[in-house]
C-alpha positions in Angstrom: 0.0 0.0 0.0 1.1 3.4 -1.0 1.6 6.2 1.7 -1.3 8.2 2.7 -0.2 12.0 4.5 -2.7 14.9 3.9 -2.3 18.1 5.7 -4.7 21.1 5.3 -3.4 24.7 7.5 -4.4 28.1 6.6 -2.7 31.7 6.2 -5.2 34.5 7.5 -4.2 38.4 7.1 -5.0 38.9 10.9 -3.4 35.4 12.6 -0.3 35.9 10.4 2.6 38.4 10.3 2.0 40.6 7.3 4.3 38.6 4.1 3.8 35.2 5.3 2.2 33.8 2.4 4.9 35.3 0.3 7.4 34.0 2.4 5.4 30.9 1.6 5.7 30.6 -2.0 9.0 31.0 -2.0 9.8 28.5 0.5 7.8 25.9 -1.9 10.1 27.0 -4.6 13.3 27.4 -3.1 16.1 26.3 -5.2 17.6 24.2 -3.1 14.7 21.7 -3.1 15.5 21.3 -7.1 11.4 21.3 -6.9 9.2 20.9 -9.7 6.8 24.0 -10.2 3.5 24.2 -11.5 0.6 26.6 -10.9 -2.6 28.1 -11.9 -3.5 31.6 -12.6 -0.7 33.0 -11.1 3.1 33.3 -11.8 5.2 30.3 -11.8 8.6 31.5 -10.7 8.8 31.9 -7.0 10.0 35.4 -7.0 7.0 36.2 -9.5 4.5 34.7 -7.1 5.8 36.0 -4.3 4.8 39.3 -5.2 2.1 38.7 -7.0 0.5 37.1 -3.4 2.5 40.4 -1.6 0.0 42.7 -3.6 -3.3 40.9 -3.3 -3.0 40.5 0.1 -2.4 44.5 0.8 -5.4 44.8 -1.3 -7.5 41.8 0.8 -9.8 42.8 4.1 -8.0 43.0 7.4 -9.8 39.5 8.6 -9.4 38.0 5.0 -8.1 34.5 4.7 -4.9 34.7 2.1 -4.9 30.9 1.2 -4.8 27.4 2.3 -1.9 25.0 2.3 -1.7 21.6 1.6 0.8 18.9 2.3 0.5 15.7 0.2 2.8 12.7 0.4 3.0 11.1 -3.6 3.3 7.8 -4.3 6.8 6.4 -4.8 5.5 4.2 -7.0 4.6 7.0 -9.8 7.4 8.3 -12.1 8.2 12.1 -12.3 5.6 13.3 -14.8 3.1 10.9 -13.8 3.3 12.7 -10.3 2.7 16.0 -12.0 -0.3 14.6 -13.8 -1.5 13.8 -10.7 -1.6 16.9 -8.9 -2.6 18.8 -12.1 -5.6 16.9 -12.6 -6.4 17.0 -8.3 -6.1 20.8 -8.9 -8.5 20.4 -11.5 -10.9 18.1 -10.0 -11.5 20.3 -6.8 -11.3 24.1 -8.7 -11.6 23.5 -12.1 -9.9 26.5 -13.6 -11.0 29.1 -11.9 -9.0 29.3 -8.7 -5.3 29.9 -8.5 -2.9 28.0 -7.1 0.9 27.4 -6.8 2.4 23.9 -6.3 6.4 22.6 -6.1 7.1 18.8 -5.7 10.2 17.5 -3.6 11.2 14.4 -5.2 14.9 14.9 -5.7 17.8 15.0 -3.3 17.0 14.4 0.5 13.5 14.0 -0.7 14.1 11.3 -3.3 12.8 8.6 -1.0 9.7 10.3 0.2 8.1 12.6 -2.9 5.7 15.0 -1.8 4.1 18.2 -2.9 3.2 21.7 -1.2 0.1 23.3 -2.7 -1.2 26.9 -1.6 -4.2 27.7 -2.4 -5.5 30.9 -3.1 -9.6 30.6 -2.9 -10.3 32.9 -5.0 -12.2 33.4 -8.5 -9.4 34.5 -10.9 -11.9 36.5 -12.9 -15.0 37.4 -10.2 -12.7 37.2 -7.5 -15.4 35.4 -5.2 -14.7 31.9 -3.2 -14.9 28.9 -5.0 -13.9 26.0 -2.6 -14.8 27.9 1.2 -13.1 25.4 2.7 -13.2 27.9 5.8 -16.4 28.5 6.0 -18.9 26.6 8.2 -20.7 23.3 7.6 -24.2 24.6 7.4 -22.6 27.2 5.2 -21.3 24.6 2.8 -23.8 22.8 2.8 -26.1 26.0 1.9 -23.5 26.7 -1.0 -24.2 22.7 -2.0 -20.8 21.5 -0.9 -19.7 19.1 1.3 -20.2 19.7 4.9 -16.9 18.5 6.0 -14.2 20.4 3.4 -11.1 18.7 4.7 -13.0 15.3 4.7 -13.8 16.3 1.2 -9.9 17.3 0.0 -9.1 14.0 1.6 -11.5 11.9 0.1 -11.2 13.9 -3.4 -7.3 12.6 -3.1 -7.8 9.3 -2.3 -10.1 8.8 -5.0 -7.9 11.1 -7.5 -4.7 9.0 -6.5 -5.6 5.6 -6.6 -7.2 6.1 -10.4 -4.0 7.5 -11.3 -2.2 4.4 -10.1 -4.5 2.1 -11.5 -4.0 4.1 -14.8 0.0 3.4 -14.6 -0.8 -0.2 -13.8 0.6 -0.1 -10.2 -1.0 -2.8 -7.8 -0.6 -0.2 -4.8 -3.3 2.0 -3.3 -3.7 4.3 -0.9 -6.2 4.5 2.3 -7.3 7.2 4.5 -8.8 5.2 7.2 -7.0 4.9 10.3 -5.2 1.0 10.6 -7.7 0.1 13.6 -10.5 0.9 10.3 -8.8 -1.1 8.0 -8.5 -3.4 10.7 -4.7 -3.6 10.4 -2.7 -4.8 13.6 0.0 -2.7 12.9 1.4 0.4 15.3 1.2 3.9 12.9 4.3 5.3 12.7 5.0 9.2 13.4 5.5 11.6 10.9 9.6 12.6 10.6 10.0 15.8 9.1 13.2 17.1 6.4 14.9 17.3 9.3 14.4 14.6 11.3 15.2 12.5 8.1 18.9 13.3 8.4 19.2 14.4 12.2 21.2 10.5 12.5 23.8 12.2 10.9 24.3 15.2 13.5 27.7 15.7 14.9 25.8 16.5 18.2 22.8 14.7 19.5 19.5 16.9 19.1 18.0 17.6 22.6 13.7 17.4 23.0 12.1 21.1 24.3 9.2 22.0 25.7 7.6 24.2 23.1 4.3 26.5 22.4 2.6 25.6 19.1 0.8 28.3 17.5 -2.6 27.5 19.1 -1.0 28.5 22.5 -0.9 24.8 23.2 2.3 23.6 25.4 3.7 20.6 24.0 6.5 18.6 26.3 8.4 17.0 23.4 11.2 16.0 26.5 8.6 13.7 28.6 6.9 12.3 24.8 10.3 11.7 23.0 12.2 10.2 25.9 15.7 10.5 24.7 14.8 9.7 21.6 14.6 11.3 18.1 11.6 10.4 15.6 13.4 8.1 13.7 14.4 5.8 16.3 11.0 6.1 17.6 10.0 4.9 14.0 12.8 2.4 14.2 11.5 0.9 17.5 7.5 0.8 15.8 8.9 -1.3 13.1 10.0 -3.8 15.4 6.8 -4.2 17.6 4.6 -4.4 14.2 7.7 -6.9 12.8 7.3 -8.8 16.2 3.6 -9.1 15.7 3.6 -9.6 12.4 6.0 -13.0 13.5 3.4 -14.7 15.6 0.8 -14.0 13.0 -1.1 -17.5 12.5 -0.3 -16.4 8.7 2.3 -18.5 7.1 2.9 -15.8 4.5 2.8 -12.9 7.0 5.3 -15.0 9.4 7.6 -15.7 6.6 8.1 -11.9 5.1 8.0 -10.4 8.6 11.3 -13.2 9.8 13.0 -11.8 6.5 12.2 -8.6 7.2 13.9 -8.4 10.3 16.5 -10.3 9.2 16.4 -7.3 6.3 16.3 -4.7 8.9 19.6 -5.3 10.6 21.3 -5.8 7.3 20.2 -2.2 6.5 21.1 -1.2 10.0 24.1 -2.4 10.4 25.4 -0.4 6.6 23.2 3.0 7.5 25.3 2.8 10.8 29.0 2.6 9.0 27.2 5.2 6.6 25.7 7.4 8.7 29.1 7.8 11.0 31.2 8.6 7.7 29.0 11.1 7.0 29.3 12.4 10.3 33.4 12.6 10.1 32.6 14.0 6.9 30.7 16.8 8.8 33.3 17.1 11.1 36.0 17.4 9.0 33.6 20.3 6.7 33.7 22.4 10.2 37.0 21.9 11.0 38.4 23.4 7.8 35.9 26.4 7.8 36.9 27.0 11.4 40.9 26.6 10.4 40.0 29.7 7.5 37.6 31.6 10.0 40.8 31.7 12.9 42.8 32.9 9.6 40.5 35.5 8.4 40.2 36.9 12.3 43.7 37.0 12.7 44.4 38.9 9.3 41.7 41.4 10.2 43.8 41.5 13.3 46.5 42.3 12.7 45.9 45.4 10.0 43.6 46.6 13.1 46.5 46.6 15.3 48.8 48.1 12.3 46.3 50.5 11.6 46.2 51.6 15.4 50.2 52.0 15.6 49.9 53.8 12.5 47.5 56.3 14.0 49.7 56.5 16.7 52.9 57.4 14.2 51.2 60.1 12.9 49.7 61.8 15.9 53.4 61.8 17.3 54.4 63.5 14.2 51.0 65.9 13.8 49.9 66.7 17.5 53.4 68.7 19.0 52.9 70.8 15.0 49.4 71.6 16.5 49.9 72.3 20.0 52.9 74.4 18.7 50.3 76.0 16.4 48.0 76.6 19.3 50.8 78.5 21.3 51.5 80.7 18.7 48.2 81.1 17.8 47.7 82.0 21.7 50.1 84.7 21.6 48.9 86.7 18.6 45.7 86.9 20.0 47.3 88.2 23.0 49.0 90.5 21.3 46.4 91.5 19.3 44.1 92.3 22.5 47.3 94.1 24.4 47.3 96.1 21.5 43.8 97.1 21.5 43.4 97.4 25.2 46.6 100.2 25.0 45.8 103.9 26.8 46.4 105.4 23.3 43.2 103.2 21.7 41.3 103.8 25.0 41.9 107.7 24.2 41.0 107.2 20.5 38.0 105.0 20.7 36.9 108.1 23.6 36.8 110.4 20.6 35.8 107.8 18.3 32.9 109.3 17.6 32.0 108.0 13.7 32.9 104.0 14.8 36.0 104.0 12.5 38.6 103.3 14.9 36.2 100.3 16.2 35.7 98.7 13.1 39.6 98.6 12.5 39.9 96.9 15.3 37.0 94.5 14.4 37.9 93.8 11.1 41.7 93.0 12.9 40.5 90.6 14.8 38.2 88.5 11.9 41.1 89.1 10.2 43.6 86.9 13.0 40.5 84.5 13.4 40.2 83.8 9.9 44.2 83.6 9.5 43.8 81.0 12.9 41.0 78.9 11.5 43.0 78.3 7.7 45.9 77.4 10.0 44.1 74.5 11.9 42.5 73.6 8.8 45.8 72.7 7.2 47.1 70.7 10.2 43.8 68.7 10.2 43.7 68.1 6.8 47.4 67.0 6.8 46.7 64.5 9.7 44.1 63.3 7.7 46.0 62.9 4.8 48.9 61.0 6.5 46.0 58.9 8.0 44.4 58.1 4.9 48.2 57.3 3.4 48.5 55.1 6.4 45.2 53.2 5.3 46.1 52.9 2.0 49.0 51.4 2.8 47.6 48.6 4.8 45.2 48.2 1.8 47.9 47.6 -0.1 49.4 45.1 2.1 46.3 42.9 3.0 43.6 43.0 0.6 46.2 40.4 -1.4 46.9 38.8 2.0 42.6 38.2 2.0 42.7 37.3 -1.6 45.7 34.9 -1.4 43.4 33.5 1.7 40.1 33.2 -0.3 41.6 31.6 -2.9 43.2 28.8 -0.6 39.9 28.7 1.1 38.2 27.8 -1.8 40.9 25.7 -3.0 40.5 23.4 0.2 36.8 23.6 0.3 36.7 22.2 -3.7 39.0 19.7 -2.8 37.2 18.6 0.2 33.6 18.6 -1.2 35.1 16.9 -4.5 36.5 13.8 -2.4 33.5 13.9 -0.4 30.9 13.8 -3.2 32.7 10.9 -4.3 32.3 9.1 -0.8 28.3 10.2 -1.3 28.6 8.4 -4.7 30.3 4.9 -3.0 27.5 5.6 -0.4 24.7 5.6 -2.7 26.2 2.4 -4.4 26.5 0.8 -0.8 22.7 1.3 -0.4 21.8 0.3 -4.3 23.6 -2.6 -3.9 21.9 -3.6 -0.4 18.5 -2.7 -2.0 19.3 -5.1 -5.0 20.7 -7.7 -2.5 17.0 -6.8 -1.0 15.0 -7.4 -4.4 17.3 -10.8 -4.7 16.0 -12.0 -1.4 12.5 -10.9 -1.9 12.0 -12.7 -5.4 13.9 -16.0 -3.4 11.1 -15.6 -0.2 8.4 -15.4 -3.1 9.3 -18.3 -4.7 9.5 -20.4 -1.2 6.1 -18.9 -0.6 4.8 -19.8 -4.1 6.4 -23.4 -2.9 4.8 -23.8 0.1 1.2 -22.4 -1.2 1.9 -24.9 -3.8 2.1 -27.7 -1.4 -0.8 -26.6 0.6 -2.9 -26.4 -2.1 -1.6 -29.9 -3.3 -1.9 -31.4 0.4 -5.4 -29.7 0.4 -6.1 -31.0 -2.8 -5.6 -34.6 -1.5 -7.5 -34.6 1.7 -10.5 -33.6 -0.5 -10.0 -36.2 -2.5 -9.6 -39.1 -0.5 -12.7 -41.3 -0.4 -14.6 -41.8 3.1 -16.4 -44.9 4.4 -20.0 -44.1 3.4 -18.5 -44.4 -0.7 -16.5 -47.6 0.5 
């Protein structure tokens, strides 16, 4: 059976920060996901619909709902394009085309394994610009707009239905179900969901720690008490081997017999994700350690032109600040003399009689004169310093912007050489785990073919039993 993981959350103008479904998009469409876009009635480049969604929500109500998002798990057992068809024609199926909507599938990368798709949803009629699917809006409401009452039992159901044609269309046995086990009256423990990051946290250099956190419904949630030490995926790990262990003493011959090889399986695997999973982590180490070699390097060339720079500050104000005291002395004097001057008995005795202001504004206009004289002077021994300072910096330029180039080069040279030998362990990694799965496949088509054995037996044992005559035909 094919995985069945359906999530439905909303964006609202007035439960969100302002941006958030912008910040949305682009998070769908991020590069580094290598995702596959497509959309409806609205740009297909992240950046595009970013700010296309930017400017209808400053034009939306202050209560408005921007969109819905939707997380969908894709079946593994679909090709590329056939997963494309398949959310194209649920987008179809559930809006037709008059909503818009912007989709990016992960199914490359970290996400080759589990292929899913993030959908947002913008409810609104591209040309009328009223709500098509209200999948806010209340039952009775729906139900008064002749829709389903329940609209995330409807999405569900719509994709459950949707899916499963599609696989019978590619000619894939698998299907999926969105009953719970205990409905489809499976004895089996549900695993819990992991997360991007809990996919890889194995390969940590430090061991994540559990918090107690506050979700956004205000709800406190004490991951330490629920996760016990342990991260998701050994919690998945240790499901697997209760529903393995169950599956064992199943009266089942079949069931018995795939869920013994299956363990069996399972510490194969474990035993080469283990020897995987700690290379990875050296690798990690070894990643760090180099870019915390180059980041003592850089610190200690920025350093040392700081302390350079400072003794050359210091050099010049030797030179510069006895010129300007010296300045200021002089400077000091004429002024005095200026005022001794002017403060004379024969000026007293002149500015007496001074009576059209003439003799004033001589003296006046000497002493602007002086000031002006004074104020040119300290201009010139400031803008000296500052040219000597400048010089100074230059110089240092000059000396360690090739010291920082002749660094980033050798950074770069290191980190090429490092990521080029460790793409190649990646690439003897993924072979380790092809091969594993192909020594898998060899040992599933040999338990099918002691199964098809046995069955064969039975149904030749069975065969005779029915066949042998009793004492009332005697």
């Amino acid at each position: 059976m094919a995985i069945y993981s359906f999530n439905v959350s909303s964006i609202g103008k007035a439960t969100h920060a302002p941006g958030t479904a912008g910040a949305h998009l682009s998070y769908i469409g991020r590069p580094d996901a290598e995702p596959t876009i497509l959309s409806n009635n609205m740009p297909a480049h992240p950046v595009e619909a970013r700010t296309w969604m930017d400017r209808a929500e400053r034009a939306d109500r202050i209560n408005a709902r921007l969109g819905d998002k939707l997380r969908v798990a894709l079946p593994r057992e679909l090709s590329a394009d056939q997963r494309s068809g398949l959310v194209r024609d649920f987008m179809a199926q559930i809006g037709g085309d008059r909503v818009s909507w912007f989709a990016g599938i992960h199914q490359s990368g970290d996400d080759s394994h589990n292929p899913h798709v993030h959908i947002f949803v913008r409810d609104r009629d591209h040309e009328t610009g009223r709500r098509v699917l209200k999948l806010s809006d209340s039952a009775r409401d729906r139900l008064k707009a002749g829709l389903e009452p329940k609209a995330v039992d409807w999405l569900r159901d719509r994709w459950e239905t949707i899916c499963n044609a599609h696989l019978e269309k590619a000619g894939v046995d698998a299907r999926i179900d969105r009953r719970t086990l205990e409905a489809q009256d499976i004895d089996r423990v549900a695993t819990i969901h992991l997360g991007p990051r809990g996919q890889v946290v194995d390969q940590y250099v430090q061991r994540p720690s559990s918090k107690v956190v506050r979700n956004a419904l205000g709800r406190e949630i004490d991951y330490i008490t629920i996760d016990q030490g342990r991260t998701r995926a050994e919690r998945n790990a240790e499901i697997e081997d209760i529903n393995l262990e169950r599956a064992i003493r199943s009266p089942n011959f079949e069931t018995r017999a795939r869920a013994k090889w299956e363990k069996s399986e399972r510490r194969l695997d474990r035993d080469l994700e283990r020897k995987l999973i700690e290379a990875e982590r050296i690798r990690t180490i070894e990643r760090r350690s180099l870019r915390g070699q180059f980041r003592a390097k850089f610190e200690d060339l920025r350093q040392r032109q700081i302390d350079e720079l400072a003794q050359a500050r210091i050099h010049v104000d030797q030179i510069h600040i006895p010129v300007a005291k010296a300045m200021r002395q002089v400077q000091a004097a004429e002024r005095l003399e200026l005022r001794a001057r002017s403060s004379s008995i024969w000026q007293r005795l002149i500015l007496a009689i001074d009576f059209t202001g003439t003799a004033r504004g001589r003296r006046e206009t000497a002493r602007r004169v002086l000031s002006a004289k004074h104020k040119a002077e300290r201009q010139i021994v400031i803008v000296n310093r500052k040219a000597a300072l400048q010089h100074e910096v230059e110089l240092s330029r000059s000396t360690f912007v090739p010291l920082r180039r002749d660094l980033i080069q050798a950074r770069d040279r290191a980190q090429n050489e490092i990521r080029a030998r460790h793409a190649e362990a990646r690439k003897t990694a993924d072979a380790a785990r092809q091969e594993r799965e192909a020594q898998r496949e060899r040992g599933r088509l040999r338990l099918d073919t002691v199964i098809a054995v046995a069955r064969s037996h039975a149904d030749t044992n069975r065969n005779v039993q029915n066949a042998k005559p009793t004492g009332l035909n005697r």
